[in-house]
C-alpha positions as CSV (number, residue, x, y, z in Angstrom):
1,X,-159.7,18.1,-321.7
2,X,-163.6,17.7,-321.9
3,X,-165.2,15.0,-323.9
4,X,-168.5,15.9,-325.5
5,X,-170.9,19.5,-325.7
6,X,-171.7,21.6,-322.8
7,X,-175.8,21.4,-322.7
8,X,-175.8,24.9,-321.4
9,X,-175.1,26.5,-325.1
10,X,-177.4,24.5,-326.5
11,X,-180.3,25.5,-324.6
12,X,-182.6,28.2,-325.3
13,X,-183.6,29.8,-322.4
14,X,-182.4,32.6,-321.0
15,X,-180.3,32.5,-317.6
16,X,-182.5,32.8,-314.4
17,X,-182.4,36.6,-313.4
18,X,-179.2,37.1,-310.5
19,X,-179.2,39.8,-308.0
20,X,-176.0,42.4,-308.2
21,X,-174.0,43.2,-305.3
22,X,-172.6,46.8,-305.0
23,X,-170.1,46.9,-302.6
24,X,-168.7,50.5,-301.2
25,X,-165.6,50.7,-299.4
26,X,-166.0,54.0,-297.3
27,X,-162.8,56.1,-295.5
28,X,-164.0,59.1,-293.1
29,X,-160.7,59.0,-290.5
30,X,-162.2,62.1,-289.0
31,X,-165.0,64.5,-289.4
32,X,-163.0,67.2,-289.9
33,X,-161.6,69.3,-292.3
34,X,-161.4,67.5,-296.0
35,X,-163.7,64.9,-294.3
36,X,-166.1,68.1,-293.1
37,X,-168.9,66.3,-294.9
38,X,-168.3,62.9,-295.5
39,X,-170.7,61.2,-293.3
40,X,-173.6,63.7,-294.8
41,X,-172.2,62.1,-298.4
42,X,-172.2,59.1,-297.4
43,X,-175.2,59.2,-296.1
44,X,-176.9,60.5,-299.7
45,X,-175.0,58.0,-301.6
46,X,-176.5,54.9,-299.7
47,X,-180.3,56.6,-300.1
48,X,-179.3,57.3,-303.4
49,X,-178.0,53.4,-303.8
50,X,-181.4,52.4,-302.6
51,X,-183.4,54.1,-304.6
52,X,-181.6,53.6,-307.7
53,X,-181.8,50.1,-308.0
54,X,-185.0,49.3,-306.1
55,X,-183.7,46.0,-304.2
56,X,-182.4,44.4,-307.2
57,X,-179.0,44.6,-305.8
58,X,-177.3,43.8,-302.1
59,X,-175.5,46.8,-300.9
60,X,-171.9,45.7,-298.9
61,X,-170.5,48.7,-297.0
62,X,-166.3,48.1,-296.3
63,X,-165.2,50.1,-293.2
64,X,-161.9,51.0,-294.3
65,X,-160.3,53.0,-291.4
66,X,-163.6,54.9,-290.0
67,X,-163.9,56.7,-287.5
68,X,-166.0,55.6,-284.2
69,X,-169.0,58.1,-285.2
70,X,-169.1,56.9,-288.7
71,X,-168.9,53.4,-287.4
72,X,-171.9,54.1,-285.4
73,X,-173.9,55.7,-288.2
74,X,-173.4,52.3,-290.2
């Protein structure tokens, strides 16, 4: 156990401003049927990542079983 006060809660300014990290695991096995359009949404919901939040956050994009094409496109 600790011994004494943490200088942190004493203080009175406020915490120096940290970047977010939005991170996006994507699955598009194929282009085909249910996954007809995927690559199109994915494509509007990175523009629409980058625009929202106007680099004040770090985009991470997780492959998670994509195919080639979509591999290519990231």
């Amino acid at each position: 156990m600790r011994n004494g006060l943490n200088p942190s809660k004493s203080s009175r300014r406020l915490a120096a401003f940290r970047r977010h990290r939005v991170i996006l695991p994507v699955h598009i096995p194929s282009l085909d049927g249910y996954f007809t359009h995927s690559l199109e949404i994915l494509k509007l919901s990175l523009e629409s990542l980058r625009v929202s939040t106007r680099d004040q956050a770090s985009i991470t994009v997780i492959s998670n079983g994509c195919t080639q094409t979509v591999l290519n496109e990231l």
